[in-house]
C-alpha positions in Angstrom: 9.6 12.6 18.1 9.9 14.5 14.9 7.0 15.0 13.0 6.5 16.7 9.7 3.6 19.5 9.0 1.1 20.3 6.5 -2.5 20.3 7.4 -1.3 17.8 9.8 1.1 16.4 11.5 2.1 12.8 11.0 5.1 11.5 13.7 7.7 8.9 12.4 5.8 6.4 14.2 2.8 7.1 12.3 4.7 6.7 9.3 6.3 3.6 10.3 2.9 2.0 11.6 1.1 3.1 8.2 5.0 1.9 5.9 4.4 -1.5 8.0 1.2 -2.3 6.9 1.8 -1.3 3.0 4.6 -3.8 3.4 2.6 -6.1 4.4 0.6 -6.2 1.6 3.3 -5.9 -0.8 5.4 -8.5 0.9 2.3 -11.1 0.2 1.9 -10.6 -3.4 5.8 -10.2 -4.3 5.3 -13.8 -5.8 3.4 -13.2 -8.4 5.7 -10.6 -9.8 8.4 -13.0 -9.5 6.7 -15.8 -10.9 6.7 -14.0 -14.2 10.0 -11.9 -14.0 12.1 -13.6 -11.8 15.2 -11.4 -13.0 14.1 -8.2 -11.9 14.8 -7.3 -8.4 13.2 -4.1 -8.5 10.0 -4.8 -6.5 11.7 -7.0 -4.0 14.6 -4.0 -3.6 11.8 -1.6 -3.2 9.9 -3.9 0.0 13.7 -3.6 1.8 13.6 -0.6 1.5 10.3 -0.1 3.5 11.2 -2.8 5.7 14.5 -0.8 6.5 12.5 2.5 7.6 9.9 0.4 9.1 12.3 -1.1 11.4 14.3 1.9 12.9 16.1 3.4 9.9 15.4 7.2 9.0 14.0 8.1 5.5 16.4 8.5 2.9 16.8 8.5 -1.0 17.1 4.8 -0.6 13.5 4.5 -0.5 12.0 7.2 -3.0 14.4 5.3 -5.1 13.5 2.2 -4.8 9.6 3.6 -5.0 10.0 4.7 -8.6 12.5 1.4 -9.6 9.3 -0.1 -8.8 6.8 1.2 -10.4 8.8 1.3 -13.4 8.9 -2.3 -13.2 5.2 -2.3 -12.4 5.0 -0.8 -16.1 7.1 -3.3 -17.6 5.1 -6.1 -16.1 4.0 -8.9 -18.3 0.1 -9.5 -16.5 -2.5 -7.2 -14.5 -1.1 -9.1 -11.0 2.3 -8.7 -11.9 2.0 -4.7 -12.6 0.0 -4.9 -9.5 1.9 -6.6 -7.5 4.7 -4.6 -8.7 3.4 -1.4 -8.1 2.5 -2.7 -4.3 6.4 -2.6 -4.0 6.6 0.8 -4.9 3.8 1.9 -2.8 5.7 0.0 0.5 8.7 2.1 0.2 6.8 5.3 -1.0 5.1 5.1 2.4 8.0 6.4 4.4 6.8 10.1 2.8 3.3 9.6 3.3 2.2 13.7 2.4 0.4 15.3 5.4 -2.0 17.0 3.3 -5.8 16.6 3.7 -6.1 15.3 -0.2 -8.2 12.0 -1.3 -5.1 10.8 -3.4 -3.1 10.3 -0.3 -5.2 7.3 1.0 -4.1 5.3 -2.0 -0.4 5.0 -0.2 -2.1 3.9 2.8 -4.8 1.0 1.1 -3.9 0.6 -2.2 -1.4 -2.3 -2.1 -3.9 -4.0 0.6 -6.6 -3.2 -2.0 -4.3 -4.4 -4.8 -3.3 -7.7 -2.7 -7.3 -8.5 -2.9 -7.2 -7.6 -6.6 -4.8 -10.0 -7.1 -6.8 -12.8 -5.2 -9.5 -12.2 -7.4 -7.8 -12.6 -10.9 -6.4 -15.6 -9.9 -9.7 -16.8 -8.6 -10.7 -16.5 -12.0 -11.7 -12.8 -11.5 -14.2 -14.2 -8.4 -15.1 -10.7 -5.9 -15.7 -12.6 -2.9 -12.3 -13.3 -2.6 -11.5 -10.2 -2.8 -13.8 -9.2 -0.5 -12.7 -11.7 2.0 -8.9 -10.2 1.4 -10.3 -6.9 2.4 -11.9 -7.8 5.4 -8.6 -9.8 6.6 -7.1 -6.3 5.5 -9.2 -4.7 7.8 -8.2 -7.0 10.7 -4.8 -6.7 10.3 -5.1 -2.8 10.6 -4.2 -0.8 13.9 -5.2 1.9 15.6 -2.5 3.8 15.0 -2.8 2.9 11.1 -7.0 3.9 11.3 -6.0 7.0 13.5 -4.2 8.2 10.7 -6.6 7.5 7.7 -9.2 9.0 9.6 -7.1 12.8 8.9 -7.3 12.4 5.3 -10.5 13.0 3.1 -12.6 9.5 1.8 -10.8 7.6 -0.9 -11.2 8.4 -4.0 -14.3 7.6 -5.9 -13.6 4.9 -9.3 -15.6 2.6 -11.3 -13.0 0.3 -11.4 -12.8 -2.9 -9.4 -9.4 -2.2 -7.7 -11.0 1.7 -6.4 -13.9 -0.2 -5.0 -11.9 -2.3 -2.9 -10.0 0.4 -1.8 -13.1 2.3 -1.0 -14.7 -0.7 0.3 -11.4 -0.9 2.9 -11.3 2.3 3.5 -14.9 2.6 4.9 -14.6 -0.3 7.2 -11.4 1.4 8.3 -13.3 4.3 9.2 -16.1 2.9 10.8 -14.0 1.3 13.1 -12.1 3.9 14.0 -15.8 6.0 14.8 
């Protein structure tokens, strides 16, 4: 099983298990970006290309690729859900090269699009947090082992005053305390 090094090791698997549940996420919200830009394919490109590495194929340029298309279509996005929704697309296929290294910043390619996808509940709840809360504990539930084993190498998520970082954090935490 080939596994990459850094202050850790992550195997393929991991990677895949951890890609799969980004996609997920991303895969659920895709929508909304669509709703509004129906003509750009970037997002959507950028989830088959997780789905791809997810599903057997190795890590290639076609993913980091399709990451950045993304999130440059994340930046061109007309609304907050879109760019969010969006950027979920970009973290799905990022997720393939996941960074072994021991840094708070890495937990947002593991929860962020799942954080994002309750974000996205909320706005269009009119802005209403216990949907979003009720996203994140379905988030929670739809996590593995595998995916908690692995978020339980990295530091705590970052820190943020922000709505979409307290989700994150807020996912992250139950993460961890099931994983204890």
């Amino acid at each position: 099983m080939t596994t990459r090094s850094g202050d850790f090791e992550l195997t393929i698997e991991e990677l895949r298990a951890v890609a799969r549940y980004v996609a997920e996420s991303a895969q659920e919200v895709l929508p909304v970006f669509e709703a509004v830009s129906p003509d750009d394919p970037r997002p959507r490109a950028a989830i088959d290309a997780a789905w791809e590495f997810v599903n057997g194929a190795r890590r290639t340029e076609l993913q980091r690729v399709a990451s950045v298309d993304a999130h440059r279509a994340a930046k061109e996005a007309p609304t907050e859900a879109a760019r969010l929704a969006a950027r979920c697309a970009g973290d799905a296929a990022s997720a393939a090269y996941l960074h072994p290294i021991a840094k708070a910043h890495q937990v947002g390619h593991i929860l962020r699009a799942a954080a994002s996808a309750a974000r996205i509940a909320e706005l269009n709840a009119g802005d209403d947090h216990a949907v979003g809360n009720e996203l994140v504990a379905q988030a929670r539930q739809r996590a593995t082992p595998t995916l908690a084993d692995v978020l339980s190498r990295y530091p705590l998520a970052p820190a943020g005053k922000g709505r979409l970082a307290q989700l994150m954090s807020s996912l992250d935490a139950s993460l961890r305390a099931v994983s204890e």
